[in-house]
C-alpha positions as CSV (number, residue, x, y, z in Angstrom):
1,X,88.8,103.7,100.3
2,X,92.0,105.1,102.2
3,X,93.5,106.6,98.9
4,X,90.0,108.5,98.3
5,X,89.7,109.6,101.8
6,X,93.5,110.7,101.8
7,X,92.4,113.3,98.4
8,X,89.7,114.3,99.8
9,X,90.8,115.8,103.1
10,X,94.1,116.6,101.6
11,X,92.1,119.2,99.4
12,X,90.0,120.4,102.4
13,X,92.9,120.7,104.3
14,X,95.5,121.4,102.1
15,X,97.4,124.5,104.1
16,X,96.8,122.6,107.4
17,X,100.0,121.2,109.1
18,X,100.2,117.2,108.7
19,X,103.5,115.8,109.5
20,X,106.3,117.5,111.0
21,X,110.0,116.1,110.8
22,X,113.2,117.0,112.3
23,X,112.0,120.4,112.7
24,X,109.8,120.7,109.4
25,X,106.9,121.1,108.8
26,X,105.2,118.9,106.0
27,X,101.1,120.3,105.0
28,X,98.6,118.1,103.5
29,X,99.2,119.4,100.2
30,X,103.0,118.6,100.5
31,X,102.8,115.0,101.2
32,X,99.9,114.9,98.7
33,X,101.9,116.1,95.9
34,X,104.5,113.4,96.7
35,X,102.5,111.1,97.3
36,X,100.5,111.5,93.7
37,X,104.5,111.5,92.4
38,X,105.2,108.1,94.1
39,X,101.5,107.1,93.0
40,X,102.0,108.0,88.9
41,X,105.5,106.2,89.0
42,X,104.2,102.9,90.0
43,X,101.3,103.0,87.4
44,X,102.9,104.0,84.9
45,X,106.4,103.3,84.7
46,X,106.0,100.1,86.5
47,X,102.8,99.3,85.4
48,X,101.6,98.1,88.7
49,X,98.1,97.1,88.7
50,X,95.6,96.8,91.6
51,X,96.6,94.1,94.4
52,X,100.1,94.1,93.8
53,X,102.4,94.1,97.0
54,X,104.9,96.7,97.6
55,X,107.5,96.7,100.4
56,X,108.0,99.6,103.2
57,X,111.5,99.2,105.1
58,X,111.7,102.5,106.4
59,X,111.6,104.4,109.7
60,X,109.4,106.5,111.2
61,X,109.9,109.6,108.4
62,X,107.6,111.2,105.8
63,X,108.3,109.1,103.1
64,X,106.7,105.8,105.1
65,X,103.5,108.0,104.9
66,X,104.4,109.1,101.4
67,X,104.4,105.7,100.8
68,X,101.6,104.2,102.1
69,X,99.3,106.8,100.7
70,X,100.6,106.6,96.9
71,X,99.9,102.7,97.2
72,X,96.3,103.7,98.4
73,X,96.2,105.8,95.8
74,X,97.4,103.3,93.1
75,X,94.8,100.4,94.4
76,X,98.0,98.6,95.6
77,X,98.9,96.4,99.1
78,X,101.4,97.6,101.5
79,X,103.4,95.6,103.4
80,X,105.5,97.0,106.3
81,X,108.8,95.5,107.4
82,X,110.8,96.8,110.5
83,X,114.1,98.3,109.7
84,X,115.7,96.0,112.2
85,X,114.9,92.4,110.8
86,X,117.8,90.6,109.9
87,X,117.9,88.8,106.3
88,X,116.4,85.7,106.9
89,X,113.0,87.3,108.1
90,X,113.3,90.0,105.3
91,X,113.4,87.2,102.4
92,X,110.6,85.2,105.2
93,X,108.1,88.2,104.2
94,X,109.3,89.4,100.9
95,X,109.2,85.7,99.6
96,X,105.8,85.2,101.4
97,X,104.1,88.2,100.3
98,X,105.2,88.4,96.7
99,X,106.7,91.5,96.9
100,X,107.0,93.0,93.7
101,X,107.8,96.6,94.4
102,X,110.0,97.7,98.3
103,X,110.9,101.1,99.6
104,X,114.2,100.8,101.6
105,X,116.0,102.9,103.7
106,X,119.7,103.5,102.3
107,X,121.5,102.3,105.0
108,X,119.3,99.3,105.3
109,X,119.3,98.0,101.5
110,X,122.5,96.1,101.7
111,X,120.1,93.3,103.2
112,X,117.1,93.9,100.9
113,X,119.6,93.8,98.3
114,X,121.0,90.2,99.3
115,X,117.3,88.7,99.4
116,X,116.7,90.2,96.2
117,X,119.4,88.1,95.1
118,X,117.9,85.4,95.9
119,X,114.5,85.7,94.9
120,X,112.6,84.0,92.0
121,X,110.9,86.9,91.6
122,X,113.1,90.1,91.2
123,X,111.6,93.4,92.9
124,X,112.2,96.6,92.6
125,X,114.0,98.5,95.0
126,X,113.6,102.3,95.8
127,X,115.7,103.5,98.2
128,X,115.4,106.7,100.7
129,X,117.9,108.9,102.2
130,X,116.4,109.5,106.3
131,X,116.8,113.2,104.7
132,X,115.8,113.2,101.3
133,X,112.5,115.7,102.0
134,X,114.5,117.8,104.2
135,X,116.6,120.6,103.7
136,X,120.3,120.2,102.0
137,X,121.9,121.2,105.4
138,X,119.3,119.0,107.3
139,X,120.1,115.9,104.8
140,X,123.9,115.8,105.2
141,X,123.9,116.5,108.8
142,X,121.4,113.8,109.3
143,X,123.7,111.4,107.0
144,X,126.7,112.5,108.6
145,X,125.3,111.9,112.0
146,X,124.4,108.3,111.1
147,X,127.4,107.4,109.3
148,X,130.0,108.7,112.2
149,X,127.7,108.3,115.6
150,X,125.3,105.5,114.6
151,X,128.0,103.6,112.0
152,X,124.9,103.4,109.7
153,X,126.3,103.4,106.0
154,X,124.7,104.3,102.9
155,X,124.2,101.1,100.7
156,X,123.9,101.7,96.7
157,X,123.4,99.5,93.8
158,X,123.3,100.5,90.1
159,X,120.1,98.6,90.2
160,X,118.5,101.0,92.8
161,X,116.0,103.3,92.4
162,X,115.9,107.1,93.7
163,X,113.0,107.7,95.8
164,X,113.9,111.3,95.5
165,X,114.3,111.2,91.9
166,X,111.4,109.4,91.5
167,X,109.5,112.3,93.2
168,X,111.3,115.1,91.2
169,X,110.7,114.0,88.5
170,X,106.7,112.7,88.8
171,X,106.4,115.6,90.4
172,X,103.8,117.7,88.1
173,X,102.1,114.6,87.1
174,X,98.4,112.6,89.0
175,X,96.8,109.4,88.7
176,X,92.8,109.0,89.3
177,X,92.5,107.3,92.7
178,X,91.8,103.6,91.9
179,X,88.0,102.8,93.1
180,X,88.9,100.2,96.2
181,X,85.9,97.4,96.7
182,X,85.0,96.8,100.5
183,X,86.7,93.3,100.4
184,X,89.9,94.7,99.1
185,X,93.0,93.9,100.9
186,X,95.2,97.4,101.6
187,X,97.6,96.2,103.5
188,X,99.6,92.8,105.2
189,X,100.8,93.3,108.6
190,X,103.2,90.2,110.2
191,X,103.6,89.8,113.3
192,X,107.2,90.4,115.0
193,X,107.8,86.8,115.1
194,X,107.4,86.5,118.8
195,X,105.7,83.0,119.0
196,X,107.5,81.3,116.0
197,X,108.6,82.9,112.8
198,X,107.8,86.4,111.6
């Protein structure tokens, strides 16, 4: 019952400080909000029902915890995928784990986009600016910073979906947390692929 025990202390603590990122500050009620945004978006627009697997490629930033707790919220499976895998163990877990739904940082959807290609089964791909819950200053410096000093470039496809759009525009809107039984699966964790593949 992570998605019931996220609402409940997000209301108890809802002032509280729970995530702080480049320098802001993010309270409980902040990444509930979005969370609830994320959460109402893949019910209802994409009709995602309990069990379904969605995809996290993205770095250590608010909207991996955003996330994670809007799938909890929505009864759905999370399944995390490091930033750094190269294609073929992307499609090795996307292909595996049914993915039907995957979050992706912007610089790193050029390779989600090329599994995608490839795919039977055609998921649907939100991407995520490192900035996009940041200030407009904070944003394009961040963006600037990885396009010049890390040579990290923005990927888009018509085909993409806004997580900041998404957000904006769910924003006002809540789903009922879906009831979780204790055999549920909440999330799929591979291993790095150390011993074999990933």
């Amino acid at each position: 019952q992570l998605g019931s025990f996220f609402a409940h202390y997000a209301q108890e603590f809802r002032d509280h400080p729970m995530l702080k990122f480049q320098g802001q500050t993010f309270n409980y009620e902040d990444i509930y909000r979005h969370a609830q945004a994320l959460a109402t978006y893949f019910s209802r627009e994409l009709q995602m029902t309990s069990g379904t697997r969605v995809g996290i490629m993205i770095p250590n930033t608010p909207q991996f915890a955003i996330t994670f707790l809007a799938a909890q919220l929505s009864g759905l499976v999370t399944v995390a995928i490091n930033p750094l895998y190269t294609k073929r163990e992307v499609r090795q877990i996307m292909e595996h784990a049914d993915i039907r739904c995957i979050v992706v940082v912007d610089f790193k959807a050029h390779i989600v986009n090329e599994v995608v290609k490839e795919l039977k089964n055609k998921p649907i791909v939100i991407t995520t600016k490192m900035g996009d819950l940041l200030s407009h200053a904070k944003s394009f410096m961040i963006s600037m910073f990885l396009r010049v000093c890390k040579k990290q470039k923005a990927y888009h496809d018509q085909s993409f979906v806004s997580f900041r759009q998404v957000i904006k525009r769910y924003k006002h809107q809540q789903i009922t947390c879906v009831r979780r039984h204790k055999k549920d699966v909440a999330m799929l964790q591979y291993t790095s692929g150390t011993t074999g593949k990933a």
